[in-house]
C-alpha positions, 0 to 999 in steps of 0.5 A: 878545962872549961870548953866554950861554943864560939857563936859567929856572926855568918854575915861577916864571921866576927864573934858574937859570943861565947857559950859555955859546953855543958859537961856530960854531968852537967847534962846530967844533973839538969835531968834530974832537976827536970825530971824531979821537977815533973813530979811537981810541974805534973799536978799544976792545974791546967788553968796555971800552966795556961796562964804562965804561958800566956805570961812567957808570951807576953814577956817575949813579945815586950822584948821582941826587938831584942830578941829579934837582933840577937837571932839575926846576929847568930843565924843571919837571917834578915831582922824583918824575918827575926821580928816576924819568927819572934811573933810566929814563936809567941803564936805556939805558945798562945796557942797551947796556952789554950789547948792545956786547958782541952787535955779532955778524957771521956767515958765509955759505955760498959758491956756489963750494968756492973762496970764504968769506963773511963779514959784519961789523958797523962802527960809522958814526962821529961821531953829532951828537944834537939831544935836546929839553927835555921829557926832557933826560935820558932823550933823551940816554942813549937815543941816546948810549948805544948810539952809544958801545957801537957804537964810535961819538963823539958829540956833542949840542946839548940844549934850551936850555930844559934844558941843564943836565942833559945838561951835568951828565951828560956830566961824569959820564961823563967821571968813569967814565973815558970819554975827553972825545974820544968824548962831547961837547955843544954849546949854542946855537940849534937852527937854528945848530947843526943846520945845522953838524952837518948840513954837517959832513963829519965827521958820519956820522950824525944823531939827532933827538927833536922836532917833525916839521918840524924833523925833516923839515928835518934828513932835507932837509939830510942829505941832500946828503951822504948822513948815516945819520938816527934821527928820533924825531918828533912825535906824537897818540896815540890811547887807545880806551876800549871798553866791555868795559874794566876801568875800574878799571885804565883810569881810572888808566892813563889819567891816567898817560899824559896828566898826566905831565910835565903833558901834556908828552910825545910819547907822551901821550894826545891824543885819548881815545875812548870806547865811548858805552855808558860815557862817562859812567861813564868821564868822572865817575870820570875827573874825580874822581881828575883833580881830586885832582892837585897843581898847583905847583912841582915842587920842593914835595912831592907836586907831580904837575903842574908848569908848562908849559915856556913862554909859547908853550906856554901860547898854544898849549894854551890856544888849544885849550881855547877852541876846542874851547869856542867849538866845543861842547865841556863843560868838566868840569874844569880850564880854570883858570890860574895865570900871569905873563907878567912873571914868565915861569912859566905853569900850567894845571890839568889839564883835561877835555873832554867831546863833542869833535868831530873838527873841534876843533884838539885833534883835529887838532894835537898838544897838549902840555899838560894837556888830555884831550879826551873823544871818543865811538865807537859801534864798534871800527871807527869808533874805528880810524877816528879814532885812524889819521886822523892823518898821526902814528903814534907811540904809541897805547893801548887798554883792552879785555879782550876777546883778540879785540878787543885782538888786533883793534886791535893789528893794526888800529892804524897806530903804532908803540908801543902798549899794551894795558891798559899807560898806559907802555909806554916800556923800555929794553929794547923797540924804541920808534918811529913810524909815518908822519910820526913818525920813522925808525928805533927806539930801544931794544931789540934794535934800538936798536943798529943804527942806529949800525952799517954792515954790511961784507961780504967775499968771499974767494976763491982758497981750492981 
């Protein structure tokens, strides 16, 4: 019996549509199209996967408004958010169109008159993806992209909750020509699924977004055959007010970190610590331009706070809220709900928390929701302090406009993106990445790349 994948709409819980569960040979079968397609895809010259790229870009953007409502149908998220993940998604795809054709070796210089060095780069082979709900398009280019520049297959498994999206572009893909034996996608459980990818023998490699015990799972079972892991992981990012910032430039950056895609991301803002000389000034113009976000069906206009993604979520977030209460926190804002259990749709209205304390679960456990708990610090150090007193190294922000404190904090601070001044840093051009318990690996940038190839080196001897 066929077993289908229900994709709800979180914003009112009415079926969008339904998926089609991939069956363990199903699954199967599609590793093997994709690994004997690598024999193939491997010796394309680098100029044509860059172009077939570039056409895959192209193909996305002319249908970007589609593709747009289809993920905010799926995920929620405000359409004006879904626009700009549809260009941010095509930007990983432009620039490893580019980085395909800079795969360079080089030559070294031999200990013997007799010898020549050389070392070349190779692409690792099939690559098995697990990408996540929250951006199901941005997640999936970031990591196919450069998979498919370095001469590597790919197939991935997208979120449940938001399939379609991943679904919709892969097909696209196939429009630009990329042959449906190089790029594939499964659906089902991500127990089920990761479990086969990480006990094929045809999977070199495997790239993650998510929770850390899952990733942790995924580094434990790769290990039996010695898989190539990225693992881009969970996160409690820090952002430091101190009391030299610019709150003009702090306020709204603030907001752009922590309500985007309602709370919803890795790299949010958790935990804002402020410099208790302007607190309270930070605090009342925070809550005044917090107040003012839109909360309602992402498809409405000028929606800026969609749902949460589901009933757990909601249970989780909430639970925060109320200890955070029961613990002393002031509610200055939001702690408002708007749900149906029977319906399946839940929203929470932005919300800010002031006198946070380091024992309150939102300080200790990673949020994703619409809650910005207000904690305060007498010196950059004790902030520091705060910020790295996390097994988390992902993302972190800070506003100062004091070069010494700045330069301070940014060598001080133990996570792997951070922004100065700069609520999002996120591009496809720079290394994005965690510290600690956060991930291995980088995505995007020069060194974006690199996880999808194996250095080989020659020697050559015999040449007097």
């Amino acid at each position: 019996m066929t077993e289908n994948i229900k994709v709800l709409n979180p914003a009112t819980g009415e079926l969008v549509e339904e998926v089609t569960v991939d069956t363990e040979e199903d699954i199967q079968a599609k590793l093997e199209k994709v690994a004997d397609g690598f024999n193939k895809w491997k010796k394309v010259n680098a100029h044509e996967r860059a172009r077939l790229l570039r056409k895959w870009s192209e193909k996305v953007l002319e249908q970007k408004e589609e593709i747009a409502r289809v993920m905010t149908l799926e995920s929620g998220k405000p359409l004006s958010e879904s626009l700009g993940e549809v260009e941010y998604a095509t930007s990983y795809i432009d620039w490893f169109a580019e980085e395909a054709k800079r795969i360079y070796g080089r030559t070294v210089p031999a200990n013997t008159e007799s010898k020549r060095i050389l070392v070349t780069r190779q692409p690792i082979g099939v690559v098995a993806a697990i990408t996540p709900w929250n951006f199901p398009a941005a997640m999936m280019t970031r990591k196919a992209a450069p998979a498919l520049a370095a001469g590597c297959t790919f197939i991935v498994k997208p979120a449940s909750e938001t399939p379609l999206t991943t679904i919709k572009l892969i097909e696209l893909a196939y429009e630009a020509g990329i042959p449906e034996d190089v790029v594939q996608y499964v659906n089902g459980s991500g127990r089920t699924v990761g479990e086969i990818f990480t006990d094929s023998p045809l999977v070199r490699k495997i790239t993650f977004t998510g929770s850390t015990p899952v990733g942790k799972q995924l580094i434990k079972q790769s290990a039996d055959s010695v898989k190539h892991v990225s693992m881009e992981l969970g996160g409690h990012a820090p952002l430091i007010i101190t009391k030299d910032a610019d709150l003009d430039i702090a306020v709204p950056q603030t907001i752009a970190s922590k309500f985007r895609n309602a709370g919803q991301t890795c790299i949010c803002a958790n935990r804002v610590l402020v410099a208790k000389e302007i607190v309270d000034e930070f605090a009342d113009r925070l809550v005044r331009e917090v107040a003012k976000l839109k909360v309602g069906n992402g498809l409405e206009e000028d929606t800026q706070i969609g749902p949460v993604i589901n009933g757990d979520g909601f249970r989780k977030v909430v639970s925060q809220i109320d200890d955070a209460v029961q613990k002393g926190a002031e509610v200055l804002t939001g702690n408002e709900f708007d749900k149906d259990d029977d319906k399946g749709y839940y929203f929470i209205y932005p919300t800010v928390l002031k006198q946070v304390t380091g024992e309150m679960d939102i300080m200790q456990e990673e949020t994703f929701g619409p809650v910005l708990p207000i904690t305060v610090f007498d010196t950059v150090e004790e902030a520091i302090d705060i910020a790295n007193n996390t097994p988390f190294g992902l993302a972190a922000y800070f506003f100062t406009n004091d070069y010494r404190t700045g330069t301070y904090l940014h060598e001080h601070l133990t996570f792997g993106v951070i922004g100065w001044n700069d609520g999002a840093p996120s591009a496809a051009h720079a290394p994005f990445g965690g510290l600690k318990e956060s991930g291995i690996g980088k995505e995007g940038g020069l060194e974006g790349i690199e996880p999808y190839l194996e250095t080989k080196y020659l020697s050559i001897g015999g040449l007097e």
